[in-house]
Backbone as a ProteinNet text record, in pm:
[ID]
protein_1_A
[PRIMARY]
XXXXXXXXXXXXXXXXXXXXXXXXXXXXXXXXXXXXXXXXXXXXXXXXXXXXXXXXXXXXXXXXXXXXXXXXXXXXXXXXXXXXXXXXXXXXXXXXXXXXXXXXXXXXXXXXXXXXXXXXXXXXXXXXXXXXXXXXXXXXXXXXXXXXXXXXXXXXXXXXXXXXXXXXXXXXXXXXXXXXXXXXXXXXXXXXXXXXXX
[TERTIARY]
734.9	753.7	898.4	975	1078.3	1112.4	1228.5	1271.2	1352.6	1379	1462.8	1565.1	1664.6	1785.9	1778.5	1629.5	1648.4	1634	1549.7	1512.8	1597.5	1668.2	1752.4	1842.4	1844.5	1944.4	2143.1	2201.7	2330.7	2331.8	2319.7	2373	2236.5	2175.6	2098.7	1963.6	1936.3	1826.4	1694.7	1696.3	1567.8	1509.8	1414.7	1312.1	1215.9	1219.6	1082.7	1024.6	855.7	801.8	691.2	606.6	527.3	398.7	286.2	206	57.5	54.8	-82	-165.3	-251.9	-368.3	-453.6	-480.7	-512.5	-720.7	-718.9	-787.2	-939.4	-960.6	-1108.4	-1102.9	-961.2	-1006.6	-1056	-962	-1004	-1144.5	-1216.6	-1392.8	-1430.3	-1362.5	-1469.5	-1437.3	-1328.4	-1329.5	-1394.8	-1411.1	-1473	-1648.1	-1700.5	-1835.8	-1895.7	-1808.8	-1864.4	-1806	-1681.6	-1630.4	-1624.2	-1576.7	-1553.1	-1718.2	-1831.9	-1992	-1992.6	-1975.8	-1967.3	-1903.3	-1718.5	-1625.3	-1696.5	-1754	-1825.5	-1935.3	-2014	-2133.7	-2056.6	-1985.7	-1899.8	-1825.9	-1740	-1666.5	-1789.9	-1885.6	-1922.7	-2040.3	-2063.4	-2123.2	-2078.5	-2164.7	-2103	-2023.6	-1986.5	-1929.6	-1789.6	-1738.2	-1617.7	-1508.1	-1495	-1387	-1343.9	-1412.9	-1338.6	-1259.9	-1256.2	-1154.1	-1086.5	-1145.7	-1115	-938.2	-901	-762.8	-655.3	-677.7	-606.1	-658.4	-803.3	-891.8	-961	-964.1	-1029.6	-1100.3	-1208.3	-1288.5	-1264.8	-1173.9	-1160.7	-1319.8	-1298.3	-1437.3	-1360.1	-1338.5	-1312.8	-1357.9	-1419.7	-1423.1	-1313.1	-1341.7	-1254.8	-1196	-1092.9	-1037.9	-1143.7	-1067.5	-1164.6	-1323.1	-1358.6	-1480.5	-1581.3	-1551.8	-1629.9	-1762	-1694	-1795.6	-1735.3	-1791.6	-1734.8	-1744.3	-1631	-1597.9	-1535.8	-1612.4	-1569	-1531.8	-1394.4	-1301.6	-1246.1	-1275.3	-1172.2	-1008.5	-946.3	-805.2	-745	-632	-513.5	-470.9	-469.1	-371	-231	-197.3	-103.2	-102.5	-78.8	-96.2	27.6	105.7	216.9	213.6	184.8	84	-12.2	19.1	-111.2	-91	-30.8	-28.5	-107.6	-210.8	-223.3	-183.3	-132.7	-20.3	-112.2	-126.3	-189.7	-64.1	-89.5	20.5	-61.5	-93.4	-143.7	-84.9	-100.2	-51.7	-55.9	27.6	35	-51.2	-45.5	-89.2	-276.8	-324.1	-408.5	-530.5	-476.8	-589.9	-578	-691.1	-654.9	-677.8	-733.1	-763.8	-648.9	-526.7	-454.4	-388.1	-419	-418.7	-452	-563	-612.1	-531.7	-422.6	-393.5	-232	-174.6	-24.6	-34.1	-124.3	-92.5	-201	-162.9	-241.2	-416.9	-441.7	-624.5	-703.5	-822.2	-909	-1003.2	-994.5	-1094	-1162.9	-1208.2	-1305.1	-1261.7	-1212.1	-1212.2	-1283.4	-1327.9	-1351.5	-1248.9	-1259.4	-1110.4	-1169.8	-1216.5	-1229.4	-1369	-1474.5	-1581.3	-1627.6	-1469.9	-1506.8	-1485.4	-1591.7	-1553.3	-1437.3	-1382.8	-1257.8	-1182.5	-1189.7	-1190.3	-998.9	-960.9	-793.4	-737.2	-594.4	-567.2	-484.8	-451.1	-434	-277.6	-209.8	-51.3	18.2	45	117.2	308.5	303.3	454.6	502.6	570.4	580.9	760.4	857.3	947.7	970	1086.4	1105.5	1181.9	1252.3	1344.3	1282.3	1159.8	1103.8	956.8	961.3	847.6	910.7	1088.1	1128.1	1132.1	1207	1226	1101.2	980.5	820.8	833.2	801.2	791.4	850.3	1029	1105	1030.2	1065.4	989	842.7	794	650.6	660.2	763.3	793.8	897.8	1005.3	1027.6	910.1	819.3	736	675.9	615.4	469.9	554.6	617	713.7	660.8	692.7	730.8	590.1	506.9	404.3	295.5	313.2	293.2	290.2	382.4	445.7	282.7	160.9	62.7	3.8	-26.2	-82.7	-53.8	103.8	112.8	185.3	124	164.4	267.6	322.8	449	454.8	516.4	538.3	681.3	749	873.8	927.4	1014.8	1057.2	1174.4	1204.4	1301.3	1287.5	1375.9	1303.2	1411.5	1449.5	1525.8	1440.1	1419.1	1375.4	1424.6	1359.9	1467.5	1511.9	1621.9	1672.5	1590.9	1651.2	1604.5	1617.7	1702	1799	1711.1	1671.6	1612	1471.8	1370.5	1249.2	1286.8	1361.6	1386	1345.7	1379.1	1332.7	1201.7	1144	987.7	877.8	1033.2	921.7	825.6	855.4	796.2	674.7	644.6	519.4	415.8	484.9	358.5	394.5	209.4	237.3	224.9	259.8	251	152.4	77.8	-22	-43.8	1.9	0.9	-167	-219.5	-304.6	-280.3	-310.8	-319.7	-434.1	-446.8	-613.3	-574.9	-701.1	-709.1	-691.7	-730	-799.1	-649.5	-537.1	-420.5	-303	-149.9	-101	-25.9	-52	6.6	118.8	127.5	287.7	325.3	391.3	367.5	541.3	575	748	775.1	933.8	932.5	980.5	939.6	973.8	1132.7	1164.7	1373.3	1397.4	1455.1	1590.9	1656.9	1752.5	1855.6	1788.5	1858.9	1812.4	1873.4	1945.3	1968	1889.7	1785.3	1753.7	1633.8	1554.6	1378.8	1338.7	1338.6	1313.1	1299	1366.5	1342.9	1211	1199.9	1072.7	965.3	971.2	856.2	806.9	893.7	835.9	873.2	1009.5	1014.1	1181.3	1194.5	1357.6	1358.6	1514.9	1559.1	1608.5	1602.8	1574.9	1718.3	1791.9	1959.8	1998
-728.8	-781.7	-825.9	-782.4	-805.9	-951.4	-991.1	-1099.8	-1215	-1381.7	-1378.8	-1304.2	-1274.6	-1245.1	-1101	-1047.6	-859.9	-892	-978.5	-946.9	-1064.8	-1137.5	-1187.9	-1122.3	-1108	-1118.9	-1162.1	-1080.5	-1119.5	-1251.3	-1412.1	-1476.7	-1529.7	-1439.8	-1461.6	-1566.6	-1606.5	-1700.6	-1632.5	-1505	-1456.9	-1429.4	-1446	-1395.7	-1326.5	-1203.5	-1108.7	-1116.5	-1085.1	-1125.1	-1012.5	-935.4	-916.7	-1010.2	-1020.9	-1139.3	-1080.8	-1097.6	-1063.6	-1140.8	-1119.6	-1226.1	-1258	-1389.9	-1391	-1281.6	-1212.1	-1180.9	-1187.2	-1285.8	-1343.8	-1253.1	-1296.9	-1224.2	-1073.4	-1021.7	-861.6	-835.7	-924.9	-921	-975	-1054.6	-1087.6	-991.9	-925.2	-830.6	-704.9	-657.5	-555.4	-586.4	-688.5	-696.4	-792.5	-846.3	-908.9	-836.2	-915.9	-870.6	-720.8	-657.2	-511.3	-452.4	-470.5	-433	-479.5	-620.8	-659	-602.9	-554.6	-489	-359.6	-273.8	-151.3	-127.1	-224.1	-262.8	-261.5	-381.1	-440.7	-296.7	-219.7	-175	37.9	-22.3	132.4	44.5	-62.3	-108.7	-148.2	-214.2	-219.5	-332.6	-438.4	-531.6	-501.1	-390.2	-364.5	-357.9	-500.1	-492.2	-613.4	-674.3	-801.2	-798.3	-667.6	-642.7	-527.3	-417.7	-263.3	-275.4	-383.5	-377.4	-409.6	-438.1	-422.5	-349.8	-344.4	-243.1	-163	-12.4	78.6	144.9	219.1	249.1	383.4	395	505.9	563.6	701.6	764.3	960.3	899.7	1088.5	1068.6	1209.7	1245.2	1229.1	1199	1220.2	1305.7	1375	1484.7	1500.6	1444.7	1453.6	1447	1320.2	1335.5	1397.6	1426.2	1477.2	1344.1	1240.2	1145.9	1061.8	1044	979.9	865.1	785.2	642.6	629.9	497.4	460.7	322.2	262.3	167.4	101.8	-43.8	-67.9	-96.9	-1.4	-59.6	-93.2	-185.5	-215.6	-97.6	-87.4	49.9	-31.5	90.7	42.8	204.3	182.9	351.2	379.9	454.7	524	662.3	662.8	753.6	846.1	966.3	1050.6	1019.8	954.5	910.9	774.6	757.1	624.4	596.7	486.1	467.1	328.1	362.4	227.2	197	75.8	28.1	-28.2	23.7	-72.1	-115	-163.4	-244.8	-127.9	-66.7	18.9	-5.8	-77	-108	-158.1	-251.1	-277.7	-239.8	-98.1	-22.7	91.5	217.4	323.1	448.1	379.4	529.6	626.4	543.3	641.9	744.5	707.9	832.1	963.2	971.8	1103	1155.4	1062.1	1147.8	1143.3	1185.1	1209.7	1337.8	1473.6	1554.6	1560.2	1605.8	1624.7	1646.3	1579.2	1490.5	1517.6	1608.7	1534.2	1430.8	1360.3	1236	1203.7	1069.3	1076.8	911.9	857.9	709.2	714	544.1	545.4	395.6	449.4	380.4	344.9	217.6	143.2	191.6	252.3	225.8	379.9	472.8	610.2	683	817.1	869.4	977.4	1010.6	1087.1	1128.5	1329.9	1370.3	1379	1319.4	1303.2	1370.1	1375.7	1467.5	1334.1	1251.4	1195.3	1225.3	1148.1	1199.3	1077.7	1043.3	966.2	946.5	845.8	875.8	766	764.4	616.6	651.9	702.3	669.5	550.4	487.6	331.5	321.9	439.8	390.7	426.4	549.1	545.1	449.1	367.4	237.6	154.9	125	-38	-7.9	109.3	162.4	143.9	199	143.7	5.3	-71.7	-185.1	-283.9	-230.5	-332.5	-222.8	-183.4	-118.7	-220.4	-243.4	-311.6	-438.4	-516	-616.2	-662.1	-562.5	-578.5	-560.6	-503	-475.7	-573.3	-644.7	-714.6	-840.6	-891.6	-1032.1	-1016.8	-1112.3	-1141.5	-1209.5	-1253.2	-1296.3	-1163.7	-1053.5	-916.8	-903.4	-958.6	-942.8	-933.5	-1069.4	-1050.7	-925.5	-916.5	-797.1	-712.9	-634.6	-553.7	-575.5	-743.5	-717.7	-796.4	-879	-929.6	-1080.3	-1145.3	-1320.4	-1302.7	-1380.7	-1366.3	-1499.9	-1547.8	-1742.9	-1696.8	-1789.9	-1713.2	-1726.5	-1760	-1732.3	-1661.3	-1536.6	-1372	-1284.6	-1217.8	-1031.6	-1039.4	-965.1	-883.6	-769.2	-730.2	-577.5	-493.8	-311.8	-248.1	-250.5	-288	-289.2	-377.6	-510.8	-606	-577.5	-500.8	-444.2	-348.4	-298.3	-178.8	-216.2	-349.9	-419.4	-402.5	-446.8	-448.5	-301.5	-199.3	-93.1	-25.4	-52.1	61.7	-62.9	-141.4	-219.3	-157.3	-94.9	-57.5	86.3	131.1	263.5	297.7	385.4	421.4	546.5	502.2	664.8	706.1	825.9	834.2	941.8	928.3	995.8	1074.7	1173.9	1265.2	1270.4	1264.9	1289.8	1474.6	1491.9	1630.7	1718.7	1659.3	1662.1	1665.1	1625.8	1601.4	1690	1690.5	1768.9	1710.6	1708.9	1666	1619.5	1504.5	1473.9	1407.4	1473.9	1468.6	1470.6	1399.2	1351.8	1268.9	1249.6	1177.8	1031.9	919.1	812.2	735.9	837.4	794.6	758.1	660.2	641.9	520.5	487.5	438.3	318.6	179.6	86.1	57.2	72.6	77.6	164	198.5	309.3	331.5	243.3	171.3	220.9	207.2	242.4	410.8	486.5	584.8	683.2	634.7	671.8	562.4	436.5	393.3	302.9	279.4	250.9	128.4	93.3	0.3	-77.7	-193.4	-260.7	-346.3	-337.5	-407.3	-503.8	-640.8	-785.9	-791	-816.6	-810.5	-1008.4
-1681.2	-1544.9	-1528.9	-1421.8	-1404.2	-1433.9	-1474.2	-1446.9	-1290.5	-1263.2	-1172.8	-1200.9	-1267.3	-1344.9	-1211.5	-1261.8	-1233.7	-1069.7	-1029.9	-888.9	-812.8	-810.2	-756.3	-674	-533.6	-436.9	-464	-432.1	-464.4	-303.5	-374.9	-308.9	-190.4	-162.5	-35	-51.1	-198.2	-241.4	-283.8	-249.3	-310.3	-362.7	-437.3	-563	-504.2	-550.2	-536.7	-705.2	-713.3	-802.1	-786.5	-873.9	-869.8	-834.2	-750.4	-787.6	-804	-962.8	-1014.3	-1059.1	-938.1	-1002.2	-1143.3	-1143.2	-1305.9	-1339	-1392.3	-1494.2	-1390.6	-1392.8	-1298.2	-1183.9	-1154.8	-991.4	-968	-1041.8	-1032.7	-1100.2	-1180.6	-1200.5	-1097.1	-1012.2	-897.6	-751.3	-748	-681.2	-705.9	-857.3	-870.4	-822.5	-883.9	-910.3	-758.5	-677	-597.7	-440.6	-431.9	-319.6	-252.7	-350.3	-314.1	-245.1	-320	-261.1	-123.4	-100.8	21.6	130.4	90.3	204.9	192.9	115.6	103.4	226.8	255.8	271.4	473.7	443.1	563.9	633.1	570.7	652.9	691.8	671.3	682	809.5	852.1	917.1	1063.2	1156.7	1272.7	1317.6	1211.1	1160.8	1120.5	1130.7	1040.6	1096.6	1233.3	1300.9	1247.1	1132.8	1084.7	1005.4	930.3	819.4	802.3	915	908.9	996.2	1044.1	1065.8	985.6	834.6	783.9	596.9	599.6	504.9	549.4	462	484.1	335.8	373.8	257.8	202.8	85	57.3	-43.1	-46.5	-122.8	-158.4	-308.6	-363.7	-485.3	-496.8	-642.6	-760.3	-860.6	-983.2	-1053.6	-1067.7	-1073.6	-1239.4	-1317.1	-1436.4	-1449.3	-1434.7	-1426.1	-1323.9	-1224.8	-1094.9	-992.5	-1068.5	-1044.1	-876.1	-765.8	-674	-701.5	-628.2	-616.6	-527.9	-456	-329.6	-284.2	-261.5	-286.7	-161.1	-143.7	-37.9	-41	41.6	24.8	112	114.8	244.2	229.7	396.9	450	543.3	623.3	686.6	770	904.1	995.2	1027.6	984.5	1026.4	1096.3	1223.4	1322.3	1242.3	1217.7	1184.1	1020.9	979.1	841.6	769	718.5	668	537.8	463.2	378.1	300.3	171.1	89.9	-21.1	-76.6	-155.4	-289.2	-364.6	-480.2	-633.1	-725.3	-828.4	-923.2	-979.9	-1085.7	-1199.7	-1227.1	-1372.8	-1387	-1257.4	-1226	-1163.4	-1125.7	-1004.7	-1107.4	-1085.2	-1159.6	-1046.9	-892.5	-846.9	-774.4	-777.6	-727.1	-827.6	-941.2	-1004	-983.1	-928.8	-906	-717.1	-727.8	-635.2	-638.4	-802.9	-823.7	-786.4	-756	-689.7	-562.3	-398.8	-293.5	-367.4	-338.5	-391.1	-224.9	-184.6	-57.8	-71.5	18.5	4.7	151.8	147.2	279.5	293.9	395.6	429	535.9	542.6	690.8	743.3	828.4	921	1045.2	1045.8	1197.7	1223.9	1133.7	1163.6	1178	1167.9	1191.8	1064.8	1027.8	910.6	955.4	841.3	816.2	721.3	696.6	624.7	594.1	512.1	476.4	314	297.4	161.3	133.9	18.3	-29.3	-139.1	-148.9	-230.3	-304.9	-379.8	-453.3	-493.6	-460.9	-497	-552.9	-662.2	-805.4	-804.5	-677.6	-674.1	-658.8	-686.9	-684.2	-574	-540.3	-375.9	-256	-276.6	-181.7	-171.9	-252.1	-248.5	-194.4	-263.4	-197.4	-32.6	-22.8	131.2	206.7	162.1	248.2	249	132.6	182.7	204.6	272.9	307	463.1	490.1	649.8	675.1	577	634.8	629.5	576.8	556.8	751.9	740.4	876.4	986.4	992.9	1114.3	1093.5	1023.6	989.1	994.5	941.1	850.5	778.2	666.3	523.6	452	585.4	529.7	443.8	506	460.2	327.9	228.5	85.1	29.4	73.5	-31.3	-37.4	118.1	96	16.3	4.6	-86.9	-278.1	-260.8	-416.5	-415.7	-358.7	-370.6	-377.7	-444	-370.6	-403.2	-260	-220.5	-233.3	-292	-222.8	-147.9	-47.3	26.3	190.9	216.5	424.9	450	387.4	380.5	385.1	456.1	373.3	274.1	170.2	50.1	128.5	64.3	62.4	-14.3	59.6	-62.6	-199.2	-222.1	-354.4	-438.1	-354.6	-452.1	-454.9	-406.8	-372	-503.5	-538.2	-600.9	-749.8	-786.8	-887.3	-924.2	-872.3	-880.6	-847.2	-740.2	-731.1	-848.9	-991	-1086	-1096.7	-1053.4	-1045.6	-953.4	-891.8	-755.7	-663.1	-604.5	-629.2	-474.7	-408.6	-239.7	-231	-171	-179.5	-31.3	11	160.5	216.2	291.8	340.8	429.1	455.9	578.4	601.5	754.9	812.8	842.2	837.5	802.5	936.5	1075.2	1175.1	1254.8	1175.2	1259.9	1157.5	1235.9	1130.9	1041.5	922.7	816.8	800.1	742.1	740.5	576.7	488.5	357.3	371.6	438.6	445.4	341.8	286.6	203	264.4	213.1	302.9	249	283	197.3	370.8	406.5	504	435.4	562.4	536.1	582.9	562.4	548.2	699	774.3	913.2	987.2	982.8	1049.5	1026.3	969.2	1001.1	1160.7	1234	1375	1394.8	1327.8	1339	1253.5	1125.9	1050.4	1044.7	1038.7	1116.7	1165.5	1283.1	1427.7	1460	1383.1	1390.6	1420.8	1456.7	1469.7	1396.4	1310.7	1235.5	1266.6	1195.1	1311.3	1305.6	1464.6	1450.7	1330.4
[MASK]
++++++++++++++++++++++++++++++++++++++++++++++++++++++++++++++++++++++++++++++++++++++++++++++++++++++++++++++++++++++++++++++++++++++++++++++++++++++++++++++++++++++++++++++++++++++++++++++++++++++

């Protein structure tokens, strides 16, 4: 895990951190919570959490066995975009090459191709973009605790990117967009959707 030393800001006060929960939690997410959002988001109830979780469901490249998972997304128009913990999750594995799978999103099913990408500049670049659209309170969601009342930069996101992994979806139903998410750090507004706070 990175150090302050590595993720420190030149000057600006910030610490980015991985933030991984201790041990318990991920048994009580596997064995409790997760049945429930399962249960929750395929139901007619699933406007309490389907705006910022959705239920993924694919087979296992290896084993052929399905599994079906809730994750934070994030919609970048016909694109939906999850962010999870490298080391801690194992299903985006099966989708370091284009993977089909089935989510449901807002209560609707939908057949999507699934892609992985464990670049570190095109991770910090996503989630300094989601960090501007959303604010900073955003960071838990994807894995982050920030001290600081700064954005990080890319640069300092860049630290921590080999912690965490970007897996993009395509819905099948629309046309694909398997772009790479590289811009310039001025120029958020143009790939996605967003203004950089003057």
């Amino acid at each position: 895990m990175p150090t302050d030393d590595a993720t420190r800001g030149g000057g600006g006060g910030r610490t980015v951190e991985i933030r991984t929960p201790p041990e318990p939690f991920f048994l009580l997410e596997r064995y409790v919570a997760n049945p429930v959002l399962r249960r929750l988001l395929r139901s007619k109830a699933h406007w309490l959490v389907s705006n910022r979780l959705m239920l993924l469901s694919y087979v296992g490249r290896r084993s052929g066995t399905r599994y079906t998972t809730p994750v934070a997304y994030d919609r970048r128009e016909d694109t939906l975009v999850a962010t999870t913990l490298r080391h801690h999750s194992n299903w985006w594995k099966n989708f370091r090459e284009e993977h089909p799978a089935t989510v449901w999103l807002r209560g609707t099913r939908r057949k999507t191709t699934g892609l992985a990408t464990t670049d570190t500049r095109e991770i910090a670049e996503f989630v300094r973009s989601a960090l501007v659209r959303y604010g900073i309170e955003r960071a838990r969601w994807l894995g982050l605790k920030i001290e600081g009342d700064e954005l990080p930069t890319v640069k300092e996101l860049e630290a921590v990117a080999p912690e965490l992994v970007v897996v993009r979806f395509s819905v099948d139903d629309l046309e694909p967009v398997f772009q790479t998410l590289h811009i310039r750090e001025e120029e958020f507004s143009n790939r996605f959707g967003t203004e950089v706070p003057s």
